[in-house]
PAZAPA-4460 file (N, C-alpha, C; in steps of 0.05 Angstrom, whole numbers, plus 32768, in hexadecimal, padded with zeros to 4 digits):
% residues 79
    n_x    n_y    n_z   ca_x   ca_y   ca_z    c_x    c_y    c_z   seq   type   mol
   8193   810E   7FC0   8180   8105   7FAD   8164   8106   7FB9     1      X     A
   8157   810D   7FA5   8134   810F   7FB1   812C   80F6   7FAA     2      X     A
   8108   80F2   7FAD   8100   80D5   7FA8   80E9   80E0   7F98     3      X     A
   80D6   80CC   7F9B   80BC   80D5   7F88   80A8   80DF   7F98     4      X     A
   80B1   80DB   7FAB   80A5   80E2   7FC7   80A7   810B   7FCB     5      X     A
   809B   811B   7FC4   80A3   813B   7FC8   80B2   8141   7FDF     6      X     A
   80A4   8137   7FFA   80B0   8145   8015   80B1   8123   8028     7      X     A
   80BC   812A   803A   80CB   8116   8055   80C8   8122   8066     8      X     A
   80BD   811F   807E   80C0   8126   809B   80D6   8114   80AC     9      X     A
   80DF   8120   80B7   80EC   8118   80C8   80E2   8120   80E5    10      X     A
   80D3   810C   80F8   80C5   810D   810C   80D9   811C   811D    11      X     A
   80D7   8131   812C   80E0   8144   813D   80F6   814A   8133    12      X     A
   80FE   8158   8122   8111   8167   8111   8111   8164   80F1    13      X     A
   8122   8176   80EB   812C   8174   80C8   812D   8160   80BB    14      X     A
   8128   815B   80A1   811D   8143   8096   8145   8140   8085    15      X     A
   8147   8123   8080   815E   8121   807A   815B   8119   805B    16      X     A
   816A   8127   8048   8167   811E   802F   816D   8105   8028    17      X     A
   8156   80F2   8026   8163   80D0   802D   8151   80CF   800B    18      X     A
   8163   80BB   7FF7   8152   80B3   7FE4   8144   809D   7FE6    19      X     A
   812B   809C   7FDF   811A   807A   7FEC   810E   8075   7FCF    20      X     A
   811B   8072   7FBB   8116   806F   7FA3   8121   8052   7FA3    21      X     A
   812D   804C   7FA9   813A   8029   7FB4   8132   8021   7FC8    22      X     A
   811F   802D   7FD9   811C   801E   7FF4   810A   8008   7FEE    23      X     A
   8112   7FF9   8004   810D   7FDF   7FFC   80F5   7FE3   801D    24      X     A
   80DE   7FE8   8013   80BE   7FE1   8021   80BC   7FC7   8029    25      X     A
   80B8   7FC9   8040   80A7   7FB2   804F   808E   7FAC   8061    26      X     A
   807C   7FA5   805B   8063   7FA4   806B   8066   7F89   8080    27      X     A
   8050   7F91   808F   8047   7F7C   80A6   8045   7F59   809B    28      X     A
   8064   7F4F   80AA   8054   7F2C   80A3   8042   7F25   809A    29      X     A
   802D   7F31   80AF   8015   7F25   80A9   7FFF   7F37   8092    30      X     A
   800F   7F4C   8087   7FFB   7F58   8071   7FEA   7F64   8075    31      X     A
   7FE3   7F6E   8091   7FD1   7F83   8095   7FD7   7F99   809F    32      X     A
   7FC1   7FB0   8098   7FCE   7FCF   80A1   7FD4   7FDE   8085    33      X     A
   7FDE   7FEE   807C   7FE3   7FFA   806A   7FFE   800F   806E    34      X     A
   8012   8000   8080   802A   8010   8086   8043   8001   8078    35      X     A
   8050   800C   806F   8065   8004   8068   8083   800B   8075    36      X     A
   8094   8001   807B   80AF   8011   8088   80CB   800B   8070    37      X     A
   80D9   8010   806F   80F6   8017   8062   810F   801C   8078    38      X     A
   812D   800B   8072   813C   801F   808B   8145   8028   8075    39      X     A
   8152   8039   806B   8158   8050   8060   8179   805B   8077    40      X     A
   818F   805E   8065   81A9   806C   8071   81A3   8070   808C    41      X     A
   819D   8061   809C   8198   805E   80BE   8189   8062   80C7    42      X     A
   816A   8073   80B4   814F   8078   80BC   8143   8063   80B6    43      X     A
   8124   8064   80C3   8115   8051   80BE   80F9   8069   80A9    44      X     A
   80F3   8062   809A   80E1   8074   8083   80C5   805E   8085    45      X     A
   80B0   806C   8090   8096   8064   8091   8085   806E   8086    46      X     A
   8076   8060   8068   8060   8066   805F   8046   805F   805F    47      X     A
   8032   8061   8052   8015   805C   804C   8021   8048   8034    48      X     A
   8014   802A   803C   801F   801B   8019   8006   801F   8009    49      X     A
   7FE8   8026   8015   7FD3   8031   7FFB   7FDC   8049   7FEA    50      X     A
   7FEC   8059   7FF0   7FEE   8075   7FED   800D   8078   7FF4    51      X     A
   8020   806C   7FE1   8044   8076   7FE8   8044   8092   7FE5    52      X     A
   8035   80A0   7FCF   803F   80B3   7FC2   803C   80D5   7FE3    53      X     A
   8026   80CD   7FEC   802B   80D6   8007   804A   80D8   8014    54      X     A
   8052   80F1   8025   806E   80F1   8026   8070   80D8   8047    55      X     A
   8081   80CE   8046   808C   80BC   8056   8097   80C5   8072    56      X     A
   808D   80B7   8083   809C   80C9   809E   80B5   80BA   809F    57      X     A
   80D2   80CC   80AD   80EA   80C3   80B6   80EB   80BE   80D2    58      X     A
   80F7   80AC   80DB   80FA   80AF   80F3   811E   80A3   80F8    59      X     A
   8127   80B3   810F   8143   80A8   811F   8133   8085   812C    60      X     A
   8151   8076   812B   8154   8060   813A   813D   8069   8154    61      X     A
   814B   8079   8167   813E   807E   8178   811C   8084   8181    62      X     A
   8114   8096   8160   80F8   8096   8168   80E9   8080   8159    63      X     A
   80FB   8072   8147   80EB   805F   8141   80E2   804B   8152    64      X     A
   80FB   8044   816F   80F8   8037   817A   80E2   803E   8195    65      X     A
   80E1   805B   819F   80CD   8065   81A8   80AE   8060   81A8    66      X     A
   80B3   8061   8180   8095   805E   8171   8084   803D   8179    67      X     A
   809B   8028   817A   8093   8011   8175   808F   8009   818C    68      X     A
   809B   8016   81A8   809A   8005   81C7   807B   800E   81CD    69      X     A
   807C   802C   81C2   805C   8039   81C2   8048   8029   81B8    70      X     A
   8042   8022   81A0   8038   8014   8198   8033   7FFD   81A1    71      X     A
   8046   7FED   81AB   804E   7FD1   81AC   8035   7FD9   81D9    72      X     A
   8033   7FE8   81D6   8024   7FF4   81F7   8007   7FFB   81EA    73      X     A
   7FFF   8003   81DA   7FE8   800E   81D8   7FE1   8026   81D6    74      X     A
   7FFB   8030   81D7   7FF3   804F   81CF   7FE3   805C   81BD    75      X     A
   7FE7   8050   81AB   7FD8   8059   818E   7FC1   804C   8183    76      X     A
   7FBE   803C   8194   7F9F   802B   8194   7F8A   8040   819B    77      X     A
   7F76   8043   8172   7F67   804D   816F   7F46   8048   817C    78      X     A
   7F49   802E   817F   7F33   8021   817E   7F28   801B   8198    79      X     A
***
């Protein structure tokens, strides 16, 4: 099944036909940021919550958990 979403990435490989037409979105406790995440059939599905209709990145357990130790370090600190 597709979603309303056109296309999915799946971060370092083939994107998996996951439907996120039921996914159940969740933002930051505290309400700031404009990301949203979903787990999705064992993926974790990360969007823009100003802009869903943008396609959603996938990620494995693994790189999600990659994504977040990174983060959780400063990697991606723009500022």
């Amino acid at each position: 099944m597709t979603d309303s979403i056109t296309e999915q990435r799946l971060v370092g490989g083939p994107r998996p036909d996951l439907d996120l037409t039921q996914a159940e979105w969740q933002s930051s406790t505290q309400g700031v940021g404009g990301v949203e995440i979903a787990f999705v059939e064992g993926y974790i599905a990360m969007r823009n919550r100003r802009s869903p209709e943008i396609p959603a990145l996938i990620f494995t357990p693994a790189e999600w958990r990659a994504f977040v130790l990174d983060a959780r370090e400063g990697e991606f600190d723009l500022t």
